[in-house]
Each structure stands twice: as C-alpha cells, then as structure tokens.
C-alpha positions in Angstrom: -27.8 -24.7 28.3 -25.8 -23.4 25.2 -22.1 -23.4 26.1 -20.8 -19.7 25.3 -17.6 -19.6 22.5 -14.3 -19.5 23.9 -12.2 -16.7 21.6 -10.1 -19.1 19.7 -13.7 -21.3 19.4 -14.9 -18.3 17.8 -12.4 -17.0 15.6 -12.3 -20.6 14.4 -16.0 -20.7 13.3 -15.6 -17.6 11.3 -12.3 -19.1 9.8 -14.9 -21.8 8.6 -18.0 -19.3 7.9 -15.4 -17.1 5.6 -14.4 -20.3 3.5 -17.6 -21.6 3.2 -18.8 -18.3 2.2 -16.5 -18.4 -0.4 -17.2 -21.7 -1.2 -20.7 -20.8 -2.3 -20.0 -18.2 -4.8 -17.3 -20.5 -6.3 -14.5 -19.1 -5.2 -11.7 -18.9 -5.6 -12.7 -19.7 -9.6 -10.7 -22.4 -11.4 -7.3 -21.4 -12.8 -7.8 -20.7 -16.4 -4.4 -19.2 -17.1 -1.8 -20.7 -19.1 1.9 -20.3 -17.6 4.1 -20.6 -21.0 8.0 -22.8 -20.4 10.1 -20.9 -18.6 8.1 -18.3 -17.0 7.8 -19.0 -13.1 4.5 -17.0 -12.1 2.1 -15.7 -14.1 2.3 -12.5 -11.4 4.6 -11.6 -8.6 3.6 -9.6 -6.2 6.7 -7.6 -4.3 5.2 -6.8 -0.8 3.1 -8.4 1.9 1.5 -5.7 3.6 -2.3 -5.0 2.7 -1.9 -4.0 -0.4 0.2 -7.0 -1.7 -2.2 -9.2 -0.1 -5.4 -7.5 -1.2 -3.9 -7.8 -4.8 -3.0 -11.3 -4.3 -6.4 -12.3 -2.7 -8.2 -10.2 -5.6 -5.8 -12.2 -8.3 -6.9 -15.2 -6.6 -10.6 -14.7 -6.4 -10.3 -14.2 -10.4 -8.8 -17.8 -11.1 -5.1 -16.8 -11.7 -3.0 -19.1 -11.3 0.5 -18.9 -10.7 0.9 -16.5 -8.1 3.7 -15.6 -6.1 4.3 -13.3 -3.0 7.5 -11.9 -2.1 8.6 -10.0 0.9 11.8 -8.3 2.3 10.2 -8.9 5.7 9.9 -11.7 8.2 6.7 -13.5 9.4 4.7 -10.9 11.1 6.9 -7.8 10.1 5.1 -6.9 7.0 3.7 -3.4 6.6 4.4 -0.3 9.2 2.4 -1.6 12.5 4.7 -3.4 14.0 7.5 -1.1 13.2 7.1 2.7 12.7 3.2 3.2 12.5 3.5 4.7 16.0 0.2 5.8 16.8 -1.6 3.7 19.3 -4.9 3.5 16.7 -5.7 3.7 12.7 -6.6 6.9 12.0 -9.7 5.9 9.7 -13.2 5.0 11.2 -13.1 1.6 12.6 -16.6 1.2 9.9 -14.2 1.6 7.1 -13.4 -2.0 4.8 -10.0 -3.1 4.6 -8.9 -5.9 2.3 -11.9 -8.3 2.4 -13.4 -6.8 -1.1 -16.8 -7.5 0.0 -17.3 -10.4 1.8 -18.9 -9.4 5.1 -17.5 -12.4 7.2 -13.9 -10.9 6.6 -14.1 -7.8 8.0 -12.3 -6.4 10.6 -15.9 -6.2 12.4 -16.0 -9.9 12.0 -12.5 -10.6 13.2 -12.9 -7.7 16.7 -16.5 -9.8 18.0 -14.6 -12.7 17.0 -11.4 -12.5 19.3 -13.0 -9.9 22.1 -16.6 -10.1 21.7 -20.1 -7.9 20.4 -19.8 -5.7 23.0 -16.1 -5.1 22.9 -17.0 -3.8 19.2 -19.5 -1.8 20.1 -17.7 0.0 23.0 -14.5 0.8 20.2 -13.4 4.1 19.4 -10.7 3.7 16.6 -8.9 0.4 16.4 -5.6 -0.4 17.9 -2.9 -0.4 15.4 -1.7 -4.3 17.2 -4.7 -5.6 16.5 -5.0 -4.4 12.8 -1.7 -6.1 12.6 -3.1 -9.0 14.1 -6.5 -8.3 11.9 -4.2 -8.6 8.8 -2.3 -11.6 10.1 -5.7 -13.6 10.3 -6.3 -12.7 6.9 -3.7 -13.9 5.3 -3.9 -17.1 6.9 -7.8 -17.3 6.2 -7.5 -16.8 2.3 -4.3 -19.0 2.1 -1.9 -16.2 0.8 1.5 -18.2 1.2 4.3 -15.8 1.5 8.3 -16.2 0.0 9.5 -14.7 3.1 13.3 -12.5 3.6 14.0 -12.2 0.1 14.6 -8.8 -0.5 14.6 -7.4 -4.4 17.5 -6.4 -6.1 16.8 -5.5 -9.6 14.5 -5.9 -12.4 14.5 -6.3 -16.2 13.2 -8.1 -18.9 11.9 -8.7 -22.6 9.1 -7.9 -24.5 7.4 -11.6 -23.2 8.7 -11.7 -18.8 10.1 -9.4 -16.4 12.8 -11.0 -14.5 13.2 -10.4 -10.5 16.5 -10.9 -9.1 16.9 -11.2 -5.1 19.2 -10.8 -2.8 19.6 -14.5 -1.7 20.8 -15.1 -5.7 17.8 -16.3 -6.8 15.1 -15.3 -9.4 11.9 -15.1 -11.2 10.5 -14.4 -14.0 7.1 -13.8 -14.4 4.6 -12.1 -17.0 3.4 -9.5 -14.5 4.6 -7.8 -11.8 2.9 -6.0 -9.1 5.3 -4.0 -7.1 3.3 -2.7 -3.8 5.9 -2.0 -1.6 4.9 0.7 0.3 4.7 4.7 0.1 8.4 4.8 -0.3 8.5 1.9 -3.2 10.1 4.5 -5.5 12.1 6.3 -3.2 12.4 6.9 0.7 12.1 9.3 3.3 12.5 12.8 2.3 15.2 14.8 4.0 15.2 18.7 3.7 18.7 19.8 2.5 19.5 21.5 5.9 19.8 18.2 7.6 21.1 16.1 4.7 24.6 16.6 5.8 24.1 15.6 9.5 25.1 12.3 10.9 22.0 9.6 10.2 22.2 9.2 13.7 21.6 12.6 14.8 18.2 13.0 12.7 16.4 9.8 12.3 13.7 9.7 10.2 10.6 8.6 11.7 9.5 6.0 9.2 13.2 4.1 10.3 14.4 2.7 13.5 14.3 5.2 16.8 15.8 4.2 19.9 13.3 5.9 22.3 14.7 4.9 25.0 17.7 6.9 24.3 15.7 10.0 24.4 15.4 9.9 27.9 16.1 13.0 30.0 16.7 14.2 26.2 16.4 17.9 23.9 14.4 16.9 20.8 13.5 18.3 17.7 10.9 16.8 15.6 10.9 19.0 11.7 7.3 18.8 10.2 3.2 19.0 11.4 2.1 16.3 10.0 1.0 13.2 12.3 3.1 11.1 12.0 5.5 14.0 13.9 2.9 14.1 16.1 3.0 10.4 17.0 6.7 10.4 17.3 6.8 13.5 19.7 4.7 11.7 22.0 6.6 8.4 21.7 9.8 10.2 22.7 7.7 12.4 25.6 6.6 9.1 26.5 9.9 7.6 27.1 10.9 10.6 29.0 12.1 13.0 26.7 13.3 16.0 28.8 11.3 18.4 25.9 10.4 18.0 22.3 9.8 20.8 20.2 7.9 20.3 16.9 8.7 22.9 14.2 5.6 23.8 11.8 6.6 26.4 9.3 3.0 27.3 9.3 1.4 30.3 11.3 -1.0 27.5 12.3 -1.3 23.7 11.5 -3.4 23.0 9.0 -6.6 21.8 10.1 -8.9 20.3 6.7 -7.2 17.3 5.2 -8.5 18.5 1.5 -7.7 15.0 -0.1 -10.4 13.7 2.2 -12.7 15.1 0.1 -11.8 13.3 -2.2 -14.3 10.7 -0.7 -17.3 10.4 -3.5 -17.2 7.1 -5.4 -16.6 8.7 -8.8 -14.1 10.6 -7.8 -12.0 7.7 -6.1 -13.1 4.4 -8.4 -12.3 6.8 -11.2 -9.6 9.4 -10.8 -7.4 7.2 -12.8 -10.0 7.1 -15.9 -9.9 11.4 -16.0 -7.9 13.2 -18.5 -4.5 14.7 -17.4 -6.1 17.9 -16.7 -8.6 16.8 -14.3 -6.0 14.4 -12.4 -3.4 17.0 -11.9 -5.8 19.3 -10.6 -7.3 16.5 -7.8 -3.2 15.3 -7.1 -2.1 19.2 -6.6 -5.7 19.5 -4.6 -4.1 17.1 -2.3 -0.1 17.8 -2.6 -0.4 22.1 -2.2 -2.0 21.6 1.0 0.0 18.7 3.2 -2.2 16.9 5.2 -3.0 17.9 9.0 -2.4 16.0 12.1 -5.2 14.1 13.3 -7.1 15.4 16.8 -6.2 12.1 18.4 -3.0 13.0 17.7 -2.3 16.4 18.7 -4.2 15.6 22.1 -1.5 12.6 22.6 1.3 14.8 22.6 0.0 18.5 24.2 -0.7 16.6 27.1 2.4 16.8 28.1 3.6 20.1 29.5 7.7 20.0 28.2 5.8 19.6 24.5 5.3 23.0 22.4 4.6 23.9 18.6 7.0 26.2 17.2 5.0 28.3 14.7 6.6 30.3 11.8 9.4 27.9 11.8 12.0 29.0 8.8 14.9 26.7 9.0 17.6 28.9 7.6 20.5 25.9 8.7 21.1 23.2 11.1 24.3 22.1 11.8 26.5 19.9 14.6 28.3 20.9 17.1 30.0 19.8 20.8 26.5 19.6 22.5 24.8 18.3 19.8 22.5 20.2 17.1 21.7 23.7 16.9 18.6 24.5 14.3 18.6 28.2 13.3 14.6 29.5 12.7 13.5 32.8 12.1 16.8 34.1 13.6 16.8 31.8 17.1 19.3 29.4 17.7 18.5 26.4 19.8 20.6 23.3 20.7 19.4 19.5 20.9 20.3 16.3 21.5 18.6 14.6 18.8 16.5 15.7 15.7 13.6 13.3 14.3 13.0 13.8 11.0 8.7 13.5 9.5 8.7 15.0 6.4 6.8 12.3 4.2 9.1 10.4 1.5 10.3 11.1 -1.7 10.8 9.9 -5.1 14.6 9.2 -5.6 16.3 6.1 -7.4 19.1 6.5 -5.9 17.5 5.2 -2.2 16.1 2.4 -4.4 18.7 0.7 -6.9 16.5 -2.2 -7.0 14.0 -0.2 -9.2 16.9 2.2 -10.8 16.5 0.5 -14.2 12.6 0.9 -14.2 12.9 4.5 -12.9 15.2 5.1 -15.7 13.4 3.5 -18.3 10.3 5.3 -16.5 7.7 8.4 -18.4 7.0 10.8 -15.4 4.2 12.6 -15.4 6.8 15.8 -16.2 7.5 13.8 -19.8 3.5 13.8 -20.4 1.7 16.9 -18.7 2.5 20.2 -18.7 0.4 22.3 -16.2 -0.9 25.9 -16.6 1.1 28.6 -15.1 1.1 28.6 -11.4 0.2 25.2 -10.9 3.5 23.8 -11.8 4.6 20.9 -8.9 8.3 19.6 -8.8 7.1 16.7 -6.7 4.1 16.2 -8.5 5.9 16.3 -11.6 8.4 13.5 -10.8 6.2 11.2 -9.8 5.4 8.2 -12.4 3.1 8.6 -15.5 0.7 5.4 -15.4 -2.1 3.5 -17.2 -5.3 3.2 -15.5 -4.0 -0.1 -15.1 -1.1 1.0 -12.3 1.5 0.1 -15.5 4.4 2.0 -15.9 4.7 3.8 -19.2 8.0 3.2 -21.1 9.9 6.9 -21.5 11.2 5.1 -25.0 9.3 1.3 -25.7 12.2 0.5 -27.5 14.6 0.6 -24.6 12.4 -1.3 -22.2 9.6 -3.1 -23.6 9.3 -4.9 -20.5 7.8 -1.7 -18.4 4.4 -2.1 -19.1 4.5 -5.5 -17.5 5.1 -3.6 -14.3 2.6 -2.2 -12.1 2.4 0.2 -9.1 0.3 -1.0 -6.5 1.2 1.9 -3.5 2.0 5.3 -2.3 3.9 7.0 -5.1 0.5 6.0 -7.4 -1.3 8.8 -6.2 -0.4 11.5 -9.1 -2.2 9.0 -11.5 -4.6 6.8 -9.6 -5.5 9.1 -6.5 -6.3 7.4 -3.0 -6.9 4.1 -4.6 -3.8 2.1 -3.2 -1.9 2.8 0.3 -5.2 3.5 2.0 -6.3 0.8 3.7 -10.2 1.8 3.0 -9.9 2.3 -0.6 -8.6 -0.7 -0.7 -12.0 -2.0 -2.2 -11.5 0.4 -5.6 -7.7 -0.4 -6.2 -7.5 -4.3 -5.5 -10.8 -4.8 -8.4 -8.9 -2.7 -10.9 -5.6 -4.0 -10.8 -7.1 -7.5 -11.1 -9.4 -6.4 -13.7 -6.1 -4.9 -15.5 -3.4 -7.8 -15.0 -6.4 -10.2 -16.2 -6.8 -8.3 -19.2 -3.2 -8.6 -19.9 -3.1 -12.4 -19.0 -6.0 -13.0 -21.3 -4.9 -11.4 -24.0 -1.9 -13.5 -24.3 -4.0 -16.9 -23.2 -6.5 -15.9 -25.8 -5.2 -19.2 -28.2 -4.7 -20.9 -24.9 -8.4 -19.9 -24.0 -9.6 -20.9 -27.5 -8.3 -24.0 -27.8 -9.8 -25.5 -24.4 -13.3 -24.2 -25.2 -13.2 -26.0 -28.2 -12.0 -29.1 -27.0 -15.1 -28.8 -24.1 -16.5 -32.5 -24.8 -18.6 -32.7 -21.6 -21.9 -34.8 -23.4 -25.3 -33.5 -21.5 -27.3 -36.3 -22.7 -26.8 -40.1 -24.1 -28.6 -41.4 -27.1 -29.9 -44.2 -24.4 -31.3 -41.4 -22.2 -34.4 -40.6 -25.0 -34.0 -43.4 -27.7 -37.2 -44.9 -26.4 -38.9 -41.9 -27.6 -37.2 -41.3 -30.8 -38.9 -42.0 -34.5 -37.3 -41.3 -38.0 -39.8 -38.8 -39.3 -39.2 -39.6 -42.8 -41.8 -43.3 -41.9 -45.2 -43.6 -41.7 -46.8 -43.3 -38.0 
C-alpha cells in the first residue's frame, strides 16, 4: 500500500521537482558576464520583497553573474505581509502567477497542495496573506536567492562606468546596475493631507507604519480615505475593540469600478511602457483621476460591525489637537477622537527619502518631458519619474549625473511610465522579463569585447584526425 506524503515530505519533493525542472531547460544558464576590477556586482538589487526577488531570479535565469540582494529588513520581514498588509487575504484571484515566470512547479498552486493538500486548494477562496508570505519565503529558498540582510541604503552616486551604494552599517558597493525595488513608497512615503501634517505622528499614524491596536481599545477613531487599505485598518482597530471608527470618504459614494483593472489585456500591460507619451499619460491619468475602490471583501470585514459607519461628503476643512484629543471639522461638524489613522496612498517626496535625494535631484520627471492637453494636467502624475522602457531613470542634465541611467525602478512610483507592470504581484510575469531583457542589454553592450574574445578563443575540437583517417585519400592520386 502506497504510504500518503507527510507535508514537509511533500513540499520537499517539489523543492526537488522545481530544480530538476530547471535543470532540464539549462537553467540557470552559465554566467557569461564579465565583472571589470573594482566593480563588486554586476547588479544590486535594493529590496527583497517580490519584486526584488522576481528580478533577481529573472537576472539569474539569464546567466548574470554577479548578483547581489540587499535589504533594510530582517529574515522574514521583507515586503508588507508580515507588517502592515492587514487584510486577512490577497486581493487578487488565487489563479493569478506570482514570481515563478513560468514554470508551473513554482506556483503558489504548487506550493498550497504541497503544504495543505488538493483539496485544501480546491476549497480556497482568496489566499491568506501568511501564507503568501510563507509562499514567498519557500521561493526564495527554492531558487537560491541569498539575501545581504539589515543593511539599510543611504545614498547613491557614481560615474559614467558604476553606481556606488553606501549603507548604513559603513559599507559599500559598487556595481554596474542597480535595481532599486523598494516598494510603492521607494521614492517617497506615505502621503499626509496638509490638515493633519501638523499633528503629533502619534495622534495620526499612517496605516502603511506601525499601529498599536491594542491601544485602540474602548477607543474614538478616525480612519481619512476609502480606499482598502482604510478599510482593512478600520476593521483591525474594530477588531481590537475600538469603541467606534468612522471612515471619512469625501465621495457621495465610494467608488465601486477599479478603472486601472481594465487595464488587464496583454498589450496594454506588456506594453504600456513601449506607447508614446500621449498614450501613456492618458492610461496613468485613467488610473490616477479615479483612486481605486475598496475591495467587497473588504467593506464586508468592517460593516459588520455595528459602532462602524462611512461618513459621506466628507470635506475636511481642518483638524486640529486639543485636551480630549482630535477634533476633525467636515462639512461644518465637529467631532472629537482619540486617535486618527491615516490611508491616503504614498507620495513622491525626497525629503522622506535622503537615501535617493541625489538621484531624485539629478532625476527628468515626467513634468520635464510631457506636457498634457488642457484639463488633463496631474500634479501627482507630473512628479512622478520620466523612465526608459527599460525602468532607467533619465538624467534631468547627463552631464551632472551620468551615472542615472545605470539606475532602474523596479516598483510602485513606475506606474506613470511602465503601468501595472511592477508592484503587482500578478504582473509580475511582464515586468521581471523586461527588466532582465533591459539590464542584459546594458551588460552586454559593455561585455561585447569580453563576449568576442571568448567566442573566438572556443577551441572545443568535434572530431580527431584518428576518428576518420582510415577513410581518408589524397584526391590529387590515382585510385
């Protein structure tokens, strides 16, 4: 009688069935770049999370070398799921690929029926956000991503031949790309409207930081925007026993169609990046004039609860402090509460990220390139960065920093240029290919010589004379 698979038994075997998988399309292919004196990596990568380990893995598949991974974080603290991605499940379909790029075995299918079994699968709604985390853990360890763990980046600069990374441990590295993917705040950090700027951080968290939920309890809370993650963090601070959150949506409604969703056809995602300006700022302000709704999953989370409402035609006019705590003035009422979370996406802003203040200096923004028609003008839009269909930055001036184009952006503040293709856990298959395909390009370019050189000096002989001399006869005798 066949013995069933114990979990670990299982996850083991596909450990083995991915690697010998890749083993038969010869991958990953042999190195074939050339690191030149001096240089420590031919890329770093700045960020662990999916996207720095799709690139790496993608890098990897491709025969580049020298690659090194960096993160700020510590083993297992990479990303948002473990921190404040505070919805119980993805959002996305759990049919949607992740950061295998095609190979079957390393799914997150693969990995579920691996650890919990067919019917487990089959029986799943959306998945858990834990066990992505733990999805993504199993993947690094399966395509041998080794991590430089805690060091946290500090500044960057550089010549026309490396970029130089300094950290905050002291130490550095140069290398002849860099791929910064570092989140949806990697050029910036959480947006705070001006009417709560001047409160006390601790007053008005933002929701992509610390919370202590706990403290909520028995508490008055605001939560300012409609989005989902204010969703999800309302019903984390109901859930610890929040006396009564109110959400404020400046809307008559919340939005209900998530327009950049549409944006779902392969030619419009594989390619956004490889559209004129025109066409891109009109998909980017498709997306950006119309914020994205809360999920269903989500609103149902938090209306549940009966001390939970929506306050609709929400004009802020001011917020300030006072002896009981906060009182938020909108559309003429006054109310008072203990604490005020803060979910109004992120921003572009050097100054919350002086470890990229000489790039975003040195920077072209798509308000140095483009200029819209009337009416379709976008502040936010306009600020964000101007880049290649490679994810490189354009240099404002070459002169001044004819390192830029070294750099590339592999996450969230992309989107003006690249669309959906980095961040997004299921477009993951588009972005991780074309940054590859990009950095490659670059490497080669430079390792052309290199390249040269050790195709000529191929001296692999196919045949000895000895093989066929006993069927050899100088033609110019007789038979």
């Amino acid at each position: 009688m066949k013995r069933s698979l114990m979990p670990e038994d299982r996850l083991q075997a596909l450990t083995r069935r991915v690697r010998d998988g890749m083993r038969r399309l010869g991958e990953p292919a042999r190195p074939w770049t050339t690191l030149p004196a001096g240089i420590d990596a031919d890329v770093l990568i700045v960020g662990a999370g999916q996207c720095g380990l799709a690139a790496a893995f993608a890098l990897k598949r491709a025969g580049v070398g020298a690659i090194r991974l960096v993160s700020r974080d510590a083993a297992g603290a990479e990303g948002p799921w473990r921190s404040f991605a505070r919805m119980p499940t993805l959002r996305s379909p759990k049919t949607a690929p992740g950061p295998e790029l095609g190979l079957p075995d390393l799914t997150y299918e693969c990995w579920h029926k691996a650890v919990y079994g067919d019917a487990a699968y089959d029986a799943l709604d959306l998945i858990h956000t834990e066990d992505w985390a733990l999805y993504i853990d199993w993947f690094r360890e399966v395509v041998d991503l080794p991590i430089d763990r805690n060091r946290s980046l500090v500044d960057l600069d550089g010549t026309e031949a490396r970029v130089v990374a300094r950290f905050s441990d002291g130490g550095s590295l140069s290398a002849r790309q860099v791929v910064l993917a570092t989140g949806m705040d990697a050029l910036g950090g959480p947006a705070i409207p001006r009417t709560f700027a001047r409160l006390p951080e601790a007053l008005r968290p933002h929701c992509y930081g610390p919370i202590d939920f706990d403290a909520l309890n028995g508490r008055r809370v605001a939560v300012i925007g409609a989005g989902s993650t204010a969703f999800d963090n309302a019903a984390e601070a109901l859930e610890a026993g929040a006396g009564a959150v109110d959400l404020y949506c400046r809307e008559p409604a919340l939005r209900a169609v998530n327009h950049m969703k549409g944006v779902a056809d392969y030619g419009a995602v594989a390619h956004w990046a490889d559209f004129d300006d025109a066409a891109r700022w009109r998909f980017a302000r498709l997306g950006a004039s119309r914020s994205a709704p809360p999920t269903g999953p989500t609103v149902a989370r938090a209306v549940r609860w009966p001390n939970f409402r929506i306050l609709l035609r929400a004009d802020i006019r001011a917020a300030g402090q006072t002896a009981k705590g906060v009182e938020i003035d909108a559309s003429g009422v006054r109310r008072v509460y203990d604490r005020v979370l803060i979910a109004t996406g992120y921003g572009v802003d050097p100054d919350a990220r002086p470890e990229t203040a000489r790039l975003q200096a040195a920077m072209a923004r798509w308000s140095d390139r483009y200029q819209p028609p009337p009416g379709d003008a976008d502040p936010t839009l306009a600020a964000y960065p101007y880049l290649t269909p490679g994810f490189a930055f354009v240099p404002r001036d070459p002169k001044a920093a004819p390192w830029l184009d070294r750099v590339r952006l592999f996450a969230g503040p992309t989107v003006a240029s690249m669309g959906r293709i980095a961040g997004e856990s299921g477009n993951l298959r588009y972005g991780a290919p074309r940054l590859a395909t990009a950095v490659c390009r670059a490497l080669a370019l430079e390792d052309r010589d290199a390249l040269f050189d050790r195709a000529a000096a191929y001296d692999v002989r196919e045949t000895e004379f000895e093989d066929y001399a006993a069927r050899t006869h100088p033609a110019d005798e007789p038979d």
